[in-house]
C-alpha positions as CSV (number, residue, x, y, z in Angstrom):
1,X,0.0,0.0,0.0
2,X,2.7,2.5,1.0
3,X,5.3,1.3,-0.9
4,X,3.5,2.8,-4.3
5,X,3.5,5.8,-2.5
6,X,7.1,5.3,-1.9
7,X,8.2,4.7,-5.2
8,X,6.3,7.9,-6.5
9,X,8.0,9.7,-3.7
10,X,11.7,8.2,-4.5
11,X,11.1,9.7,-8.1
12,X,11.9,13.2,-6.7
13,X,14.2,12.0,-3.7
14,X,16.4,9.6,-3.7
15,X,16.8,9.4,0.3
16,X,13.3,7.8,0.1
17,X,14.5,4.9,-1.2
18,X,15.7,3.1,2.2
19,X,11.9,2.7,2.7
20,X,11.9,-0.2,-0.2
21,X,14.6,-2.5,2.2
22,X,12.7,-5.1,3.8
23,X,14.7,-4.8,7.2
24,X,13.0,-1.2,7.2
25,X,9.7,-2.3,5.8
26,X,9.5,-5.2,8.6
27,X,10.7,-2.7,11.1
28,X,8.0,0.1,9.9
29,X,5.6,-3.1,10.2
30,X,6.4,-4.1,13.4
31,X,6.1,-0.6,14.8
32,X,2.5,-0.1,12.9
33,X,1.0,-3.0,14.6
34,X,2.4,-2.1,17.7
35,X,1.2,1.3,17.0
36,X,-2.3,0.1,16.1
37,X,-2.4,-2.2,19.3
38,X,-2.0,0.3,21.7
39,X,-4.1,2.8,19.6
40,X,-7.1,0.6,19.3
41,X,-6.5,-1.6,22.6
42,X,-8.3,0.5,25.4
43,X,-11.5,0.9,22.8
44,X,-11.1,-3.1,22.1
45,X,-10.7,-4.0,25.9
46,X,-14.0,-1.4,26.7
47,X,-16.2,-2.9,23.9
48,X,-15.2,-6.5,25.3
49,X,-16.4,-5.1,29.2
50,X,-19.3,-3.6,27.5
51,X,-20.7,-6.8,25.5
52,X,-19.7,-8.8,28.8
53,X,-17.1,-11.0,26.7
54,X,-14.1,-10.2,29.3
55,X,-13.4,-12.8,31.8
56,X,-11.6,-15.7,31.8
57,X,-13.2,-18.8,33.6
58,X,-10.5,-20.4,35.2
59,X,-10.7,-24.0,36.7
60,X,-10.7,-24.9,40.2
61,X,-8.5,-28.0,40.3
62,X,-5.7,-25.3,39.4
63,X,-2.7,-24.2,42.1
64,X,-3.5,-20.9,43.7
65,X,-1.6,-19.1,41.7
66,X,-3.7,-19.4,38.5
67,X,-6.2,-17.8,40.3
68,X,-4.8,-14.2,39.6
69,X,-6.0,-14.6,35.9
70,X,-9.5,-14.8,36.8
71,X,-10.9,-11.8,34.8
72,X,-8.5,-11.5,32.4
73,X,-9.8,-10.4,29.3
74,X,-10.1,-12.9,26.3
75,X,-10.4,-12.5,22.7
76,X,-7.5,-10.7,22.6
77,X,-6.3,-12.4,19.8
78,X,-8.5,-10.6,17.5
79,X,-7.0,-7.7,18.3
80,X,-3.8,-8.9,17.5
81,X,-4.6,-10.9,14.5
82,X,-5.9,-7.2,13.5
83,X,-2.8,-5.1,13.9
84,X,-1.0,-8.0,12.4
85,X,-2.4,-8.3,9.0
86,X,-3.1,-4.4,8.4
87,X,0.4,-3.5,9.4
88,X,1.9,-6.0,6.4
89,X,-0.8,-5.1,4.1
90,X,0.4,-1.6,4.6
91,X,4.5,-2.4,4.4
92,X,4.5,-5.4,2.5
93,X,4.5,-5.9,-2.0
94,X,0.9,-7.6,-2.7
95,X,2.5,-9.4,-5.6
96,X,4.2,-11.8,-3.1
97,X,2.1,-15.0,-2.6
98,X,4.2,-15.9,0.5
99,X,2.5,-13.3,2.0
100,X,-0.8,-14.5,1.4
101,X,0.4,-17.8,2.9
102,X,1.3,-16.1,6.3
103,X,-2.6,-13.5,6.1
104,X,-4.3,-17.2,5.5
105,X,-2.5,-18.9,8.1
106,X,-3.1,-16.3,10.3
107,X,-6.3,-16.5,9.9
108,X,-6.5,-19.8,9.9
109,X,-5.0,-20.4,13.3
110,X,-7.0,-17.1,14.3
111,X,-10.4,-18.7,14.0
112,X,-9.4,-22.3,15.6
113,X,-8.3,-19.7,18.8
114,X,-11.4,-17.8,18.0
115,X,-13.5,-20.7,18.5
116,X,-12.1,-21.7,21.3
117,X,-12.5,-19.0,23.3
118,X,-15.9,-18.0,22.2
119,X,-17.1,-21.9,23.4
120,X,-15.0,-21.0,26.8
121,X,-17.6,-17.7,26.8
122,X,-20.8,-19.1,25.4
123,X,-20.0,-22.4,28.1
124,X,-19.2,-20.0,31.3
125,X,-16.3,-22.6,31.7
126,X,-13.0,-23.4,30.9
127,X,-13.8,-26.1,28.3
128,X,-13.5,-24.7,24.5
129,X,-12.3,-26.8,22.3
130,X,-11.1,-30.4,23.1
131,X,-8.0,-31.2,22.9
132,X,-8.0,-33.8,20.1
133,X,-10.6,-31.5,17.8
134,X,-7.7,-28.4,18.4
135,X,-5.3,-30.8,17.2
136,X,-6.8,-32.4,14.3
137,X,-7.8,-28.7,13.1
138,X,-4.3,-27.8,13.6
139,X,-2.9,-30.7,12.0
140,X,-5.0,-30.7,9.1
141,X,-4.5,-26.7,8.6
142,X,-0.6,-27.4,8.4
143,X,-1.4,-30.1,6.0
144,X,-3.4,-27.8,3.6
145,X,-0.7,-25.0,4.2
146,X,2.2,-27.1,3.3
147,X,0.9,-28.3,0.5
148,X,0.3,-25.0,-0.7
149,X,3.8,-24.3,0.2
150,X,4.8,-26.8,-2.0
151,X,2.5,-26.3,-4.6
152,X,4.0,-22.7,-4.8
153,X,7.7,-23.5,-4.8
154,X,7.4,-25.9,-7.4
155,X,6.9,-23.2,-9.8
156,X,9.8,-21.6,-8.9
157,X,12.2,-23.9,-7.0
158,X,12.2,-27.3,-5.7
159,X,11.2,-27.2,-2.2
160,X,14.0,-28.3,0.3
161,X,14.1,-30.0,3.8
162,X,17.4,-28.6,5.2
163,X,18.3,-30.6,8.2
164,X,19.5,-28.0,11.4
165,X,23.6,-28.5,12.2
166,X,24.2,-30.8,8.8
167,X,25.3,-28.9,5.8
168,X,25.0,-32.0,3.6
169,X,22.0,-32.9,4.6
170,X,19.2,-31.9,2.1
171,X,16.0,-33.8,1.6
172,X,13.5,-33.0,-1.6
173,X,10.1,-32.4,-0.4
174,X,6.8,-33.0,-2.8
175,X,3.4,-33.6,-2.0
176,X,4.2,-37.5,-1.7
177,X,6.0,-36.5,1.4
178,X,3.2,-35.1,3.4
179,X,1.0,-38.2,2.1
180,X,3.3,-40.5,3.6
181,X,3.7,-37.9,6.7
182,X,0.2,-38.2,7.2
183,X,-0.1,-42.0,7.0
184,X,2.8,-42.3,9.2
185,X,0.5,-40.5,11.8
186,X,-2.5,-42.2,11.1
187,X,-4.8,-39.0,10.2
């Protein structure tokens, strides 16, 4: 979104140029959302009080010191997930599908958390989601998401497994690899 602006603007000054490195740009980004959290958090936190969707049921088989979170607000994370994804729509290049893998996976994750806590609301407990229904909607996300990865680096490159610590170590990845992933973990 900016950086249009900033190339129009680097046409007359040079200096404006810094503004295209990505270092800067994730910098810029970082501050926005920071910016945009603390701008928008007090409203946020006040609409949450005022719709009653603020406290936190905690359990009671918990030590004593988990009690302190009793009334802390939830939801948050839409908040979050807000700043997040205006601040690299406004510093990032639209053109890059990469970044439309992190805004959907965002998302993604967003709802599961989402849902969660609005069950944890609707429920007046701290039950959301089960544990095995988080999982499997997590697992299957990353599923979906790597194959897209993969999908989208074929294109371009051939996707790589680089093992951590061993230089030689390099493994092809294709979608016959997350198949066989997923049958090793019986999904």
């Amino acid at each position: 979104m900016f950086l249009e602006l900033i190339n129009f603007i680097t046409q007359f000054d040079t200096k404006f140029n810094v503004l295209n490195y990505l270092t800067i740009r994730a910098l810029l980004a970082m501050l926005s959302a920071l910016f945009i959290s603390l701008m928008l958090g007090r409203i946020f936190i006040k609409k949450l009080h005022q719709y009653r969707i603020i406290s936190q049921v905690i359990r009671t088989d918990v030590p004593k010191s988990h009690l302190i979170k009793a009334g802390t607000p939830t939801m948050g994370g839409i908040l979050i997930l807000f700043a997040f994804i205006v601040s690299i729509l406004i510093w990032s290049h639209w053109s890059n599908i990469y970044l439309w893998v992190i805004i959907v996976t965002s998302i993604i994750f967003g709802t599961i958390g989402f849902i969660d806590d609005y069950l944890k609301i609707k429920h007046k407990s701290s039950n959301g989601l089960s544990s095995s229904i988080k999982f499997l909607t997590q697992s299957l996300s990353a599923i979906v998401i790597s194959t897209w990865i993969i999908l989208i680096s074929q294109k371009t490159t051939q996707p790589q497994l680089l093992i951590p610590f061993f230089n030689d170590i390099i493994l092809p990845l294709s979608i016959l690899d997350i198949i066989i992933f997923c049958h090793c973990w019986k999904f």
